[in-house]
C-alpha positions as CSV (number, residue, x, y, z in Angstrom):
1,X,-20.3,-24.8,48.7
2,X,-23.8,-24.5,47.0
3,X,-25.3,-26.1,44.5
4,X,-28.1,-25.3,42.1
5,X,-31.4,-27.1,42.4
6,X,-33.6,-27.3,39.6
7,X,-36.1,-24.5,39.8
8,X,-33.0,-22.6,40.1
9,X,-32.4,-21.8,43.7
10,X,-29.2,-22.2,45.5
11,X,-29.4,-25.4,47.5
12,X,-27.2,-25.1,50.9
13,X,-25.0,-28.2,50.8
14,X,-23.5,-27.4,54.6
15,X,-26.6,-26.8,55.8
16,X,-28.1,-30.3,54.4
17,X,-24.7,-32.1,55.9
18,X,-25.4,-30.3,59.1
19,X,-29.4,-31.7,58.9
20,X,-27.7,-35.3,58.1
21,X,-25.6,-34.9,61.1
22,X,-28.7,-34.6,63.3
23,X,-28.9,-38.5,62.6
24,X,-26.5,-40.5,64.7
25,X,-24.9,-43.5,62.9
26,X,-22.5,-46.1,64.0
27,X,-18.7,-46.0,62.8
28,X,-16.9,-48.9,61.0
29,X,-13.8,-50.0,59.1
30,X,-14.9,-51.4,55.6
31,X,-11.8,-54.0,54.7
32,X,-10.7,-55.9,51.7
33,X,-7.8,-56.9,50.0
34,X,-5.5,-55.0,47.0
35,X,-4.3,-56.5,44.2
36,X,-0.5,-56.7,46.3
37,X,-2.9,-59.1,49.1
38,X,-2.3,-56.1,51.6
39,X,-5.6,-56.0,54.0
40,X,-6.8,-52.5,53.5
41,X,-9.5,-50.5,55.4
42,X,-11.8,-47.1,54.7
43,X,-14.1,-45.6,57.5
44,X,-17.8,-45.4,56.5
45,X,-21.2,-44.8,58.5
46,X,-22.9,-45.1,55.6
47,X,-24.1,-49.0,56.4
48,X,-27.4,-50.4,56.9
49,X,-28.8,-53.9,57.2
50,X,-31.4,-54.6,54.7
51,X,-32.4,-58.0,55.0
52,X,-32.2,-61.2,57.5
53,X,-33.4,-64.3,55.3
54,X,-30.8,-63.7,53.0
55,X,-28.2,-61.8,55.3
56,X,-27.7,-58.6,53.1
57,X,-26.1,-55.4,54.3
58,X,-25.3,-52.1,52.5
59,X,-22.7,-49.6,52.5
60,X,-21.7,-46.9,50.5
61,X,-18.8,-45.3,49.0
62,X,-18.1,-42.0,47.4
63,X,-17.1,-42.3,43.8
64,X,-14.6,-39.3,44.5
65,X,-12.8,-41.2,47.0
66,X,-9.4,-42.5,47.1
67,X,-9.8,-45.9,47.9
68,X,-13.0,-46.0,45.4
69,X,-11.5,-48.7,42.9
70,X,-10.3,-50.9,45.1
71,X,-13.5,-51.1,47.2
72,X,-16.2,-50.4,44.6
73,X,-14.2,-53.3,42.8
74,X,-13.9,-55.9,45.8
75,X,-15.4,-59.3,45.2
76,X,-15.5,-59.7,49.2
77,X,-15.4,-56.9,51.9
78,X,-15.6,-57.0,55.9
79,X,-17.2,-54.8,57.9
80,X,-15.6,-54.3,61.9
81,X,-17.8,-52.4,64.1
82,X,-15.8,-50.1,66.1
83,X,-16.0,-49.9,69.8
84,X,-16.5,-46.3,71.6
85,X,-12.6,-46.0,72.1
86,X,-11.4,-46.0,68.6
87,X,-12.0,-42.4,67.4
88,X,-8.4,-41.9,66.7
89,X,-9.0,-45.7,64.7
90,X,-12.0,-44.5,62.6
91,X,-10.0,-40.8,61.9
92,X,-6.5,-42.9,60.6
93,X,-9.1,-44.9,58.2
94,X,-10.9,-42.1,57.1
95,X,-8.0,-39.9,55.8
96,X,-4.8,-42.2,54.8
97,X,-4.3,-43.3,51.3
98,X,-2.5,-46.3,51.9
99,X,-4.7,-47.3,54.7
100,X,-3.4,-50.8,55.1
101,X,-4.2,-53.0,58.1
102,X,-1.2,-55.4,59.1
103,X,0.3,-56.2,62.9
104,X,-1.7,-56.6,66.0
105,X,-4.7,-54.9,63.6
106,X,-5.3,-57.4,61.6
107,X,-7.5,-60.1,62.0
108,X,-8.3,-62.8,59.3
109,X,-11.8,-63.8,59.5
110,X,-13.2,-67.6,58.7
111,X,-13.4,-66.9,55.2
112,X,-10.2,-65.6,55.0
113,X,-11.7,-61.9,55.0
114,X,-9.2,-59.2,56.4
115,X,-10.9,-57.3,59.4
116,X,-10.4,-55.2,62.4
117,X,-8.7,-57.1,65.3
118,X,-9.8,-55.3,68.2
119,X,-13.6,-54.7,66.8
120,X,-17.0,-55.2,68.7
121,X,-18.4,-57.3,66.2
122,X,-17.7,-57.8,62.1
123,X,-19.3,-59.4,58.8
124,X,-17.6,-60.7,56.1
125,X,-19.3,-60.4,53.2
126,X,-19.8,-61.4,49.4
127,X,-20.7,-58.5,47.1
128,X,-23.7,-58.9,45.7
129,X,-24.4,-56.1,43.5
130,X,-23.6,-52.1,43.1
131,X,-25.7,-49.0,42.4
132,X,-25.1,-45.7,41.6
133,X,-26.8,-43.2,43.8
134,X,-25.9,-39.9,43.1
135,X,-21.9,-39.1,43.8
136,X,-21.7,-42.7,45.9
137,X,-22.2,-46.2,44.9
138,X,-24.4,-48.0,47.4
139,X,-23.0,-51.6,47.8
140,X,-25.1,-54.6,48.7
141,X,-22.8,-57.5,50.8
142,X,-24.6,-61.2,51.3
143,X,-23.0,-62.2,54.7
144,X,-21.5,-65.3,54.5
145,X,-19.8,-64.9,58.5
146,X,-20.4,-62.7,61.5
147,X,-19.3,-62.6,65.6
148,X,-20.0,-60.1,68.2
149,X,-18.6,-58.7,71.9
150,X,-19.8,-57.7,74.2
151,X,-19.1,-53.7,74.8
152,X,-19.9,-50.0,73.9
153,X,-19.9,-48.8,70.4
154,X,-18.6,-46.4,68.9
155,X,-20.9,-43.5,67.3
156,X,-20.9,-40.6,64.9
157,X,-23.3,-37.3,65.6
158,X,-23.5,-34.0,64.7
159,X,-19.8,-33.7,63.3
160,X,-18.4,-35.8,66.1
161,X,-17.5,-39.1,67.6
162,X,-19.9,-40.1,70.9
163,X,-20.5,-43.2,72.5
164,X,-22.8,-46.0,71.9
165,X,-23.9,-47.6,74.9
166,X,-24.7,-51.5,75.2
167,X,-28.4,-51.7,77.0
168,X,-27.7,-53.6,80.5
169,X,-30.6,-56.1,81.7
């Protein structure tokens, strides 16, 4: 698939998704509620922090997507960070429609945020605004809870899942 940039030359889109790739990211289930109250989840690695004092992260979401009303729409979201074991996790969230958390999955945060029961660490967040960036909307969370575990995480490079390793003292 190429596009057309615009002085007119073909611009290689696998070639830029391969230059991306060459940037490893962390993996992790971005959660919210339907309209039915079923806890619902998407895999992204688009997510950033942007600010400590206030709390704001970002994430992103492809306006193309499935699950783009419901998340793009979501007055609150959680984000579980995924430990290094849960490729097969971050694959099932990634690809299923329905995509609903329930069971020994689903945890229920202290703002009653839905969330990822067996994560390394999680936010739930408050949306704060949305942005169009292209064929995504970046959205901004404040973070209104948080925890962390101890643990490796789990990491996305060059087209596939690798470890991220916790720094021992």
């Amino acid at each position: 698939m190429s596009t057309v940039k615009s002085d007119g030359s073909a611009f290689d889109v696998r070639g830029y998704r391969d230059a991306l790739g060459c940037f490893g990211t962390g993996v992790c289930l971005i959660t919210t509620r339907d309209e039915a109250g079923r806890a619902r989840a998407i895999t992204a690695n688009s997510f950033s922090s942007v600010s400590l004092h206030p709390p704001i992260i970002l994430w992103c979401i492809d306006v193309h997507s499935d699950r783009y009303d419901l998340f793009a729409g979501a007055d609150h979201f959680g984000v579980s960070f995924l430990r290094e074991h849960h490729g097969d996790v971050s694959t099932e969230f990634a690809r299923n429609v329905d995509a609903e958390l329930s069971g020994a999955e689903l945890k229920v945060g202290q703002h009653g945020i839905p969330l990822y029961a067996d994560a390394l660490g999680y936010l739930e967040c408050e949306t704060g605004f949305r942005q169009k960036a292209g064929d995504h909307v970046v959205i901004f969370g404040n973070v209104i809870g948080f925890d962390a575990q101890a643990g490796n995480g789990l990491g996305f490079f060059k087209g596939d899942y690798t470890p991220l390793i916790e720094k021992k003292d």
